[in-house]
C-alpha positions, 0 to 999 in steps of 0.5 A: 187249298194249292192245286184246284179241285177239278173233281170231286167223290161225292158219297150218297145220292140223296138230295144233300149229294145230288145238289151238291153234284149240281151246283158243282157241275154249275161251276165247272167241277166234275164229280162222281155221284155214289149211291148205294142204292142207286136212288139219285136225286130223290135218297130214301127221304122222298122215294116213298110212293105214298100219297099221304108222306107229304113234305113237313115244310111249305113248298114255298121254302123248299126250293133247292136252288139257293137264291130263288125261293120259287123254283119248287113252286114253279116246277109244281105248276108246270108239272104238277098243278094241282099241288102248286100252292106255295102254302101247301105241303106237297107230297114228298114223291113229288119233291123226288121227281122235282130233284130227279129232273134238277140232277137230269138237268143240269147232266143235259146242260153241263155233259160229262161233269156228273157221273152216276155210280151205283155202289157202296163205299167202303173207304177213302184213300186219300182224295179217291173212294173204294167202293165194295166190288173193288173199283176205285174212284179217283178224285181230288176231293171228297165228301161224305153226304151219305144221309141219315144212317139206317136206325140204331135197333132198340128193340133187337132183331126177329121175326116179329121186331121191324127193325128198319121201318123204311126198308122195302117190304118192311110194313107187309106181315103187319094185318089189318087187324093187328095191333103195334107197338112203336118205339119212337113218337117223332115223325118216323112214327107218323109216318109209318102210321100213316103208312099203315092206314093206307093199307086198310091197318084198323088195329091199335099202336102204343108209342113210347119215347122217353118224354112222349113227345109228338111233333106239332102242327102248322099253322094254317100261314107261315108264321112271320118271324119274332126277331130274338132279343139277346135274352134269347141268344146269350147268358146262361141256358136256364134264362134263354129258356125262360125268355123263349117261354116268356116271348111265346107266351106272348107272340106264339111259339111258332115265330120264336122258332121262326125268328131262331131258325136262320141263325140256330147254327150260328147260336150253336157254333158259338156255344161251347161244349159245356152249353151245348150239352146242356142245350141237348139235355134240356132243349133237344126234344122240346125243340125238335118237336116244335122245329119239324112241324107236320101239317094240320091235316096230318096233325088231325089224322094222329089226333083222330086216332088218339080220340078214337084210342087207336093211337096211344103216346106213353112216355117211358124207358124200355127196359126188355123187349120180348117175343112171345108165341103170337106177337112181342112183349116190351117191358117199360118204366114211366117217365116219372115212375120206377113201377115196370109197365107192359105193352104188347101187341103183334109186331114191334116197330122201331122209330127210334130214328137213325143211328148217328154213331160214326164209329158205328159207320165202317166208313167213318170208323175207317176214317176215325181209325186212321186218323183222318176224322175225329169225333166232337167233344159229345160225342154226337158226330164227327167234328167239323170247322166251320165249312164242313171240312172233318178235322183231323186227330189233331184238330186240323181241317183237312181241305179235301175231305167233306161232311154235308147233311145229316152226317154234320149234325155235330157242327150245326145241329140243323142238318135235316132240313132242305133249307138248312142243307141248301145253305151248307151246301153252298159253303161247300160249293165256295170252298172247292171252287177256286177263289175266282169270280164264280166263287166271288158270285156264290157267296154275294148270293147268299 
């Protein structure tokens, strides 16, 4: 780009902004750190106050220092020792503190580079962001890390549907004795179950999705990673299925997912829109559960209470959702069936995930609309190069506007993950440092 960046609009507060803020600082870049809600560090994925809401990964993979592994671990055995096996899964409070401190530091370290605003963008004006109370942030370059969007509402709005399972309160009407129904079977869902038994919940929950798919366990080790043969990464979508099937088979499934996981965005950046449609239609679900694992002790609490038929997992298409005078109605047909089904219970929970709709987004729509972003071939996000710069309606990248996390999910498919974010992150970082020896030394450590 000509004229460097000496500040950046950073849009969410979360771990994907708040890193970014952090390397940024570290390489002499100011910039303003934008949350709506004010959570700066740990976002909304590691607010939770619960005990049970452990991470998904082993906290030896979830350092956020990019080029060395062992910072978390470290953290946990000065603060937290009790937590600090590097094979554990530590909760996820803990993760939010660690982040909390990483922000804290490097503000101490770095004076002035890092600005807090609490506040909810609303438009970029060029290189500047205007928030809702009508300030404006001036900077060179922006970057919209807003996280994931709050749920698309399957199941409509009232007094008995808990549209938004993560908002403050959201769990508080549901008794102990009442029974659920739940839209979604991911880990949104065994979260809020979780969420329910620590607060003394005995009643049922039904949980329905299209396939009835939940996510797998870990095993009691990291899994060493299968190297994939060109079976697997190349040819037609039906024969790399076929090869994965075959090498699990043989090897374990888990360090097939092992061995694709450094290279997944690469596999996917080199797919056109034709695979990569058929890779969403036949593999997204089935891949989803097997990558974002849970750990045993989790996978053994779900699975007590589906022994006890406390927890029942249907898969299905919702076709109504009802109140009725003392609870909610959904009105649902099998997977493999055309015969209408019912599930009732006292509250319905929505599980479905995040809204990941740009349009649906002011600020993206914003964008969208005057032509700044456009959205890519399927229709899932944003389109990006391959540095996470938005592309413009005509295709060009635009050098002063950004997208990292889960907002990028278009471009790289894995977006979610700490150690998937920890990389962009970094591309990021190399693209608004000016091509001197601090950007030379960024990209030798990756």
């Amino acid at each position: 780009m000509s004229d460097p960046i000496r500040k950046a609009a950073i849009i969410g507060g979360g771990f994907s902004g708040a890193m970014l803020a952090v390397r940024l600082a570290e390489q002499g870049i100011a910039s303003a750190l934008i949350d709506r809600g004010g959570r700066f560090g740990p976002g909304l994925a590691y607010s939770t106050s619960l005990d049970a809401h452990v991470l998904n990964v082993r906290a030896n993979r979830m350092s956020a220092v990019d080029g060395r592994p062992d910072d978390f671990v470290r953290w946990l055995e000065i603060n937290h020792p009790d937590r600090a096996d590097p094979e554990g899964f530590a909760p996820r409070r803990l993760y939010g503190l660690y982040l909390q401190d990483r922000l804290a530091a490097a503000e101490a370290a770095h004076p002035g580079r890092i600005e807090r605003l609490t506040g909810e963008a609303v438009a970029v004006e060029g290189g500047a962001v205007r928030l809702a109370d009508g300030r404006r942030v001036e900077a060179d370059a922006v970057v919209l890390a807003s996280g994931n969007p709050a749920p698309a509402v399957a199941g409509g709005r009232g007094g008995r549907v808990v549209a938004d399972p993560w908002a403050t309160g959201a769990l508080d009407s549901i008794g102990a004795e009442d029974d659920v129904v739940i839209l979604g079977t991911g880990l949104t869902m065994i979260d809020m179950v979780l969420g329910l038994l620590d607060r003394g919940w005995r009643g049922r929950a039904t949980a329905l999705s299209r396939r009835g798919l939940a996510p797998r366990a870990h095993a009691a080790h990291h899994d060493a990673p299968v190297p994939p043969p060109p079976g697997l990464t190349a040819g037609p979508v039906s024969g790399r299925l076929a090869e994965g099937r075959r090498l699990a088979e043989e090897g374990g499934w888990r360090g097939v997912m092992e061995g694709l996981r450094p290279i997944t965005a690469e596999l996917w950046a080199a797919a056109d829109p034709g695979v990569r449609g058929r890779l969403l239609r036949h593999l997204r679900p089935w891949w989803d559960v097997h990558r974002h694992r849970i750990p045993a002790g989790v996978a053994g609490t779900m699975g007590a209470l589906q022994a006890a038929g406390r927890l029942t997992l249907v898969a299905g298409r919702v076709r109504e959702v009802r109140e009725t005078a003392d609870g909610v109605e959904v009105i649902w047909t099998p997977r493999h069936g055309d015969a209408h089904r019912r599930s009732t219970g006292g509250w319905l929970v929505d599980c479905t995930g995040p809204g990941h709709d740009p349009i649906a987004q002011p600020l993206t729509a914003s964008l969208i609309a005057a032509g700044r972003a456009r959205m890519d071939a399927l229709g899932l996000g944003l389109d990006l190069d391959d540095t996470g710069r938005a592309r413009d309606r005509d295709g060009a990248a635009d050098p002063r506007l950004f997208v990292l996390g889960p907002p990028a999910r278009a471009a790289f498919w894995e977006t979610i993950a700490v150690p998937d974010i920890r990389r962009r992150i970094e591309d990021v970082v190399a693209a608004l440092t000016p091509p001197d020896g601090a950007t030379a030394q960024v990209r030798a450590s990756r």
